[in-house]
C-alpha positions in Angstrom: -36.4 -7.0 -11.1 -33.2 -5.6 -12.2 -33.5 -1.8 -11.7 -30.3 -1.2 -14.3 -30.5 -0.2 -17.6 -27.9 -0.7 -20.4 -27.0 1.7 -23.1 -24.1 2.1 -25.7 -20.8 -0.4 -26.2 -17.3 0.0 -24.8 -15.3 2.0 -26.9 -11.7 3.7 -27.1 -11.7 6.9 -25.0 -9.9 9.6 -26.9 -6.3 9.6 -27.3 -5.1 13.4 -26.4 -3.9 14.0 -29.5 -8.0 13.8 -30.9 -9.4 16.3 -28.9 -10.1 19.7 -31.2 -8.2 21.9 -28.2 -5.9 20.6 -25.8 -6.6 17.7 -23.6 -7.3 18.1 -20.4 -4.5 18.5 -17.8 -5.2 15.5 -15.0 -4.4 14.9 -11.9 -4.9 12.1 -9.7 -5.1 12.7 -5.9 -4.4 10.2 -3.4 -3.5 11.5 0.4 -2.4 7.9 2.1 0.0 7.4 4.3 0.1 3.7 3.7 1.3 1.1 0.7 -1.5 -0.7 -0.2 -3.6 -2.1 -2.9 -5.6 0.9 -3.2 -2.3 3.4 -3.4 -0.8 1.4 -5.9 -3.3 1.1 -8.0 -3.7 4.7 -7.6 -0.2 5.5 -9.1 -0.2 2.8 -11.7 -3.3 3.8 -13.4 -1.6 7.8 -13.2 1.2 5.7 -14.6 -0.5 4.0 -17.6 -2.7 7.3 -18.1 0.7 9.1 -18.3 1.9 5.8 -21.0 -0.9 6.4 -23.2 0.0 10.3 -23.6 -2.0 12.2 -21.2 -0.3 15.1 -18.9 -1.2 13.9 -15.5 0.4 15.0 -12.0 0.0 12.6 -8.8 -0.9 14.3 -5.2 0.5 12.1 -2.4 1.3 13.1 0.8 5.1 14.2 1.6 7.6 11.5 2.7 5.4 8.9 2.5 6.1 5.3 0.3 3.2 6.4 -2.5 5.6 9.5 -2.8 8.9 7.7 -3.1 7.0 5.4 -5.5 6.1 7.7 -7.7 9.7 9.2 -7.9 11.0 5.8 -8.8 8.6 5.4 -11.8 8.8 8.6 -13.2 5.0 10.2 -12.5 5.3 13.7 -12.3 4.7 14.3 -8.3 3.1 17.2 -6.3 3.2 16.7 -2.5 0.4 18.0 -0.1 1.0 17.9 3.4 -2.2 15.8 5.0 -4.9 17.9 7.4 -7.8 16.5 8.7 -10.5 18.0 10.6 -10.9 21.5 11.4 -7.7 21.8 9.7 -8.8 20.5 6.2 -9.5 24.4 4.8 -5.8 25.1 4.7 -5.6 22.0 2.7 -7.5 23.1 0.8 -6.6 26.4 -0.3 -3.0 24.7 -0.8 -4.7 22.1 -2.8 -6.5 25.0 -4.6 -3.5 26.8 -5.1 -1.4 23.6 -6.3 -4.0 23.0 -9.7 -4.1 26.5 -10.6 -0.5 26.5 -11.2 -0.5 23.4 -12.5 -4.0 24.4 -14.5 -5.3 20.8 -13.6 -9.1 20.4 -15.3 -9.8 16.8 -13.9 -9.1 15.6 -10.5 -9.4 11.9 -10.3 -9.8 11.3 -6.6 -9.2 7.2 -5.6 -9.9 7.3 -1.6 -13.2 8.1 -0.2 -12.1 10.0 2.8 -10.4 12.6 0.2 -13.2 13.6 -1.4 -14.6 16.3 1.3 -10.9 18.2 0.5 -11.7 18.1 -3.0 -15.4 19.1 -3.7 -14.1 22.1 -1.0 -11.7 23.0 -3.3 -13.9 22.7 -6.8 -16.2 25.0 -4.5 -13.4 27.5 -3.9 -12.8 27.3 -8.0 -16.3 28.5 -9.1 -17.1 24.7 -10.2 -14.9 24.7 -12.8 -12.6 21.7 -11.3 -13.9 18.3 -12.7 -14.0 15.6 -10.1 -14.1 12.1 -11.3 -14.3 9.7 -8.5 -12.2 5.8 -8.9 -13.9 4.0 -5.8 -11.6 0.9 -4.4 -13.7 0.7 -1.6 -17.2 -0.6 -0.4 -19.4 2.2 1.1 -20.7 -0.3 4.0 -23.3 2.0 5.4 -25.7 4.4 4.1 -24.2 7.3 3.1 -27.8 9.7 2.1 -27.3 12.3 5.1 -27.4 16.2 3.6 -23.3 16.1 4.0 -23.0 13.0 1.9 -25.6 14.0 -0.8 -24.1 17.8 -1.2 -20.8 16.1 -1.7 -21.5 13.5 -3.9 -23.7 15.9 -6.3 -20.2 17.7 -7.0 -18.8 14.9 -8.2 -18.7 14.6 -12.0 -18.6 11.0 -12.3 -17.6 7.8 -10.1 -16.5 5.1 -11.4 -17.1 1.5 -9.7 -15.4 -1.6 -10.7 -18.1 -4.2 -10.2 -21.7 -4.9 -10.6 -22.1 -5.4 -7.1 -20.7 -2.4 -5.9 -23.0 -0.3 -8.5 -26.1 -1.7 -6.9 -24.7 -0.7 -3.6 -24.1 3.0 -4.7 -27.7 3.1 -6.0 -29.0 2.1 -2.7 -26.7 3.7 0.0 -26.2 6.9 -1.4 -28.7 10.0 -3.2 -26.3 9.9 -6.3 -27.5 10.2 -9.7 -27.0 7.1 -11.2 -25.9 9.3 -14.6 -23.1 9.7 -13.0 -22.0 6.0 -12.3 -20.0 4.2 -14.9 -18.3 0.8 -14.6 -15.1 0.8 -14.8 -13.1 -2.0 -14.0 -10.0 -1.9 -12.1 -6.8 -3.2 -14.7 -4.0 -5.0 -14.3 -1.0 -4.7 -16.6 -1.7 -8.8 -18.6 1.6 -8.7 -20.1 3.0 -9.0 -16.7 1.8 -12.0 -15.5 1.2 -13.8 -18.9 2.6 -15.6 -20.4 4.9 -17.0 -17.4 8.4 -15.0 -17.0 9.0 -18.1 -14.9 9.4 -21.9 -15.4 7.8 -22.8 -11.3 11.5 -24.1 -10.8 13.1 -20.9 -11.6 10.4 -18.8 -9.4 10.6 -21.1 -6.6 14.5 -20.7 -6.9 14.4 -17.1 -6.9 12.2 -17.2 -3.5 14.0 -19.4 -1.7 11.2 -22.1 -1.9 11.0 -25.6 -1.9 10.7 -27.6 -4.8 8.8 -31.0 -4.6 5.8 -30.1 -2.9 2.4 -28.8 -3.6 2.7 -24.8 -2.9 -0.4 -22.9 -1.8 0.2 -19.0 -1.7 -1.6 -15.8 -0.1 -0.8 -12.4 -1.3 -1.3 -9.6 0.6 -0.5 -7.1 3.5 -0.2 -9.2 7.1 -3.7 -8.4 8.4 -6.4 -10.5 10.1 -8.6 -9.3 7.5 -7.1 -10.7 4.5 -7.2 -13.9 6.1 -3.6 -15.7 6.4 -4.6 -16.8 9.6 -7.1 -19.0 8.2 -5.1 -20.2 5.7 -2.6 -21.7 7.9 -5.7 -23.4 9.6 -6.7 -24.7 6.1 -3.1 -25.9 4.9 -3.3 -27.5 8.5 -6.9 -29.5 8.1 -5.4 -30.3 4.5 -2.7 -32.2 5.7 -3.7 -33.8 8.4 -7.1 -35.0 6.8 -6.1 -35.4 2.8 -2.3 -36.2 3.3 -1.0 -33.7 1.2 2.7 -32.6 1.6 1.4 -29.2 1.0 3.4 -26.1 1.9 2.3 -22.3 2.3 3.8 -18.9 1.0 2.7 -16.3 2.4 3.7 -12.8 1.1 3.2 -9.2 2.6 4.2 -6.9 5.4 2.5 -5.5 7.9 0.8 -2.3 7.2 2.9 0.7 8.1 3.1 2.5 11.3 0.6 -0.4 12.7 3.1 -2.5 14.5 3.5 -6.5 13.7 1.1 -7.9 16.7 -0.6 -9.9 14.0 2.6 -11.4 12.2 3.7 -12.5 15.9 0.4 -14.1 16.4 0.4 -15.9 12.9 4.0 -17.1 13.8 2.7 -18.3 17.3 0.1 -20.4 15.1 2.1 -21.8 13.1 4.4 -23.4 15.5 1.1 -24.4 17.7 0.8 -26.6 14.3 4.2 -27.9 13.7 4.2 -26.1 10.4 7.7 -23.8 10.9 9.2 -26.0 8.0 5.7 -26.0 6.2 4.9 -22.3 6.3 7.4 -19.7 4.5 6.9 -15.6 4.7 8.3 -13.4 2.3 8.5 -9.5 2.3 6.2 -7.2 -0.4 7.5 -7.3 -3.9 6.8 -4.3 -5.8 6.6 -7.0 -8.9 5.0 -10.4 -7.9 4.4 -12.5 -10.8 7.5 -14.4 -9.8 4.8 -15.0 -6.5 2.2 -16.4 -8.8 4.7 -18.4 -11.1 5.9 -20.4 -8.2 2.6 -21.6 -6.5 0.2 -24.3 -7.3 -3.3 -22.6 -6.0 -3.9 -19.0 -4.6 -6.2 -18.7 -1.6 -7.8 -15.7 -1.4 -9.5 -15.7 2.2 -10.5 -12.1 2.9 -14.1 -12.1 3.3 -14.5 -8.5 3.5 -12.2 -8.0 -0.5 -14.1 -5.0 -2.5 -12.0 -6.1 -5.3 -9.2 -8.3 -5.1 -6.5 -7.4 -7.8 -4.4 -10.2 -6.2 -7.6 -12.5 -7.7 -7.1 -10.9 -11.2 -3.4 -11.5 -11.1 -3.4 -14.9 -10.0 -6.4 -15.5 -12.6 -4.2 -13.5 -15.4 -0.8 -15.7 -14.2 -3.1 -19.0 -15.1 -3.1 -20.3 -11.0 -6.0 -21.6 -10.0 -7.9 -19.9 -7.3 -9.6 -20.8 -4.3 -11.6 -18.3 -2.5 -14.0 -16.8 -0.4 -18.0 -16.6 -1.5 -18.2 -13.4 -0.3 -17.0 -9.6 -1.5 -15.9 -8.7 -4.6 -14.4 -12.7 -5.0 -17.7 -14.0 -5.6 -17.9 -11.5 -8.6 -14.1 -12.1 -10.0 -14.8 -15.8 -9.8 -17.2 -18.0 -11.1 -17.6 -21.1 -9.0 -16.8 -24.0 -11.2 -15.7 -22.7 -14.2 -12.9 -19.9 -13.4 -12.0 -21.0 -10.1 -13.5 -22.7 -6.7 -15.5 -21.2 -3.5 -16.2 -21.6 -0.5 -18.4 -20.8 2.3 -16.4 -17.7 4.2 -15.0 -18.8 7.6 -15.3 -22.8 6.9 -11.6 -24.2 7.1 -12.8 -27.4 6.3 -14.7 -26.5 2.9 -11.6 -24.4 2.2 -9.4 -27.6 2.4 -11.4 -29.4 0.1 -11.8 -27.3 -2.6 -7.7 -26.9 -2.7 -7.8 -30.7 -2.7 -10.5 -30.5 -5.4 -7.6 -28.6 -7.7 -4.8 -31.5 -6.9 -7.2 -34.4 -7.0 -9.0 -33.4 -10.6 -6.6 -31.7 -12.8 -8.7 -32.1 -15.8 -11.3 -30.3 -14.4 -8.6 -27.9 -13.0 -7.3 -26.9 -16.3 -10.5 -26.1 -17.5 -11.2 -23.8 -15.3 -7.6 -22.1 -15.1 -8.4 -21.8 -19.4 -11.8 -20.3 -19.2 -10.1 -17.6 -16.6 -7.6 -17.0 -19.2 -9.9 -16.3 -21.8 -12.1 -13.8 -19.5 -9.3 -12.2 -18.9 -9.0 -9.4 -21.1 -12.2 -7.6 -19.3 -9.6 -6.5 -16.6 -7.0 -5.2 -18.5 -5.4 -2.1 -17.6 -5.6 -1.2 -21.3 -9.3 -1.4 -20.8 -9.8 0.8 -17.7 -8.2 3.4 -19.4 -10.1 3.7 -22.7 -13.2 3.3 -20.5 -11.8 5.9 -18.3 -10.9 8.5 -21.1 -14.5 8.0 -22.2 -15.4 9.2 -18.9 -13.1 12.1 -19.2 -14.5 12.9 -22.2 -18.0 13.2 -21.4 -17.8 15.3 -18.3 -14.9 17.7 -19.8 -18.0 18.8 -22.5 -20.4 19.0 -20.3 -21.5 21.7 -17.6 -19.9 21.5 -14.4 -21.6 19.5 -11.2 -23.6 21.7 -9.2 -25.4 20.5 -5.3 -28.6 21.4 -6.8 -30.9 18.1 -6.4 -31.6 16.3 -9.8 -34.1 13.3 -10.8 -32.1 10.3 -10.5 -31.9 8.5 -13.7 -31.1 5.2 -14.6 -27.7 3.7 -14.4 -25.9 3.4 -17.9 -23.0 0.8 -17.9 -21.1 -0.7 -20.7 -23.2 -3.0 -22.4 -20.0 -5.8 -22.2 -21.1 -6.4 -18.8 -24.7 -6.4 -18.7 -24.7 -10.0 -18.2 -23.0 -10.0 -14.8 -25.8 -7.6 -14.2 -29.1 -8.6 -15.2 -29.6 -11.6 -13.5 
């Protein structure tokens, strides 16, 4: 039995210029070190909040990428220097300090292990500070103990992107499900179609070869994104289907963590024979040329909350091959927007990427349905659904600790049928 309920329609959030007073000043706070899915999609939705006329103001920690980032685009930036532990009051009160100068009323907060320093702070404010909650992560354990249930029950609304992970906030935390909307993450669409790039030119611009089949992972160099196993799959591909098939693979390694696993991929590759098979490029800050210049995208984390990379390559009209498991299984339907496969089986991975070359009929059609489902994740989206959020808790009276009766969760009725199942 489906334990959601569905109320209202998605609908335009308020454009600043509608409220009867003055919008609310926001901020969005995001203390990583690192240059990651989750930061950048922390500055580009400040970004595209900042595009569509709101006054917003970015936290990041000092001389950090996510702070040079924001320079280079033009997001108004406040740094915070980063203190953990017995350490985090100070941050606090300098946080504190920081959005009463700045009068901030909302505080979007987009990493989970932020969220102690800013319910401390709304504490220090009397409870006037909203704090709305963008979660790009799975929880992955229970999270009910007293600490986690005071916390959450200062939030003032958390968003989740998918289905899946609402059901998983339900059950792992105490939160009251009034306070969980779904919101999907966005992409910008206009980037990524239609194509900037004839596959010539973007294969030209990387350095790529021309006349072969090109299969492509996106992503930082980390074991658990999975290029390792790609390789093994381009491998089994050739050697068992006869494909002249060749692999991009594009990302760095995560900052400050060293490159032990890039080292160990390059090993495996010339185990293989592959060094004229196998190409690495660096991070692109812009990587629709990426998605322009391959054939299929493997997406092989099994452990993706989201997978943006998906929705671009889904947006750029590539089809996808992935893993049934994670947010993946969500963002793609097996058969009719892209392929799946059991996660860790090299050999079920090789033959659904052969499935894409051998049936391009059936190919197309599922690279067109993706199309069409593509507006659901549009950037544009996420914000109008995130204003009405805005909205809501702006009126209403600030989130106390006290205890409430949870409440049935009320999602956008667009996506009811990726619920109730």
């Amino acid at each position: 039995m489906n334990p959601f309920t569905f109320s209202g329609s998605p609908t335009p959030g308020p454009a600043p210029h509608e409220w009867e007073a003055a919008p609310p000043q926001l901020a969005v706070l995001c203390l990583s070190g690192s240059l990651g899915g989750l930061e950048l999609n922390s500055l580009k939705f400040a970004g595209w909040m900042q595009e569509r006329g709101w006054r917003v103001t970015f936290f990041a920690p000092p001389a950090t990428p996510l702070a040079m980032w924001a320079e280079d685009w033009f997001v108004p930036l406040e740094t915070l220097a980063v203190r953990r532990g017995l350490a985090m009051p100070l941050m606090a009160w300098a946080l504190k300090a920081q959005l009463e100068r700045l009068n901030i009323d909302v505080l979007v907060v987009t990493q989970n292990k932020d969220l102690p320093v800013a319910t401390l702070v709304k504490t220090l404010l009397g409870g006037r500070l909203r704090i709305i909650y963008q979660q790009h992560m799975q929880l992955g354990r229970p999270k009910r103990s007293p600490v986690h249930t005071l916390r959450f029950g200062l939030l003032d609304a958390w968003l989740t992107p998918l289905p899946g992970l609402a059901r998983e906030v339900a059950h792992l935390t105490r939160l009251d499900t009034a306070k969980l909307h779904l919101v999907p993450l966005g992409l910008p669409l206009e980037q990524f179609a239609p194509p900037t790039h004839t596959p010539f030119a973007a294969r030209q611009e990387l350095g790529l070869p021309q006349d072969v089949r090109l299969l492509g992972i996106l992503g930082r160099l980390d074991a658990g994104k999975g290029q390792h196993f790609v390789i093994d799959a381009l491998h089994h591909l050739r050697q068992q289907y006869g494909y002249d098939a060749h692999l991009v693979i594009m990302g760095e390694p995560t900052r400050n963590e060293g490159d032990a696993y890039l080292r160990q991929i390059q090993r495996q590759v010339a185990r293989l024979g592959l060094q004229n098979q196998v190409h690495f490029r660096g991070f692109q800050a812009n990587p629709a040329v990426f998605y322009h210049a391959i054939d299929v995208f493997v997406m092989a984390s099994e452990n993706e909350t989201y997978g943006m990379v998906t929705l671009e390559a889904l947006a750029s009209g590539v089809p996808v091959v992935g893993a049934a498991a994670g947010g993946t299984s969500e963002l793609v339907a097996h058969n009719q927007t892209g392929l799946l496969y059991l996660p860790g089986d090299v050999a079920a991975c090789a033959r659904a990427i052969g499935r894409t070359f051998a049936e391009p009929a059936a190919t197309h059609e599922r690279v067109e349905r993706a199309r069409l489902a593509r507006w659901h994740y549009s950037h544009h989206r996420q914000c109008a659904l995130t204003e009405d959020v805005i909205r809501a808790v702006a009126t209403a009276p600030a989130a106390t600790a006290r205890a409430t009766q949870r409440r049935p969760l009320s999602v956008n009725a667009a996506f009811a049928p990726a619920v109730a199942k």
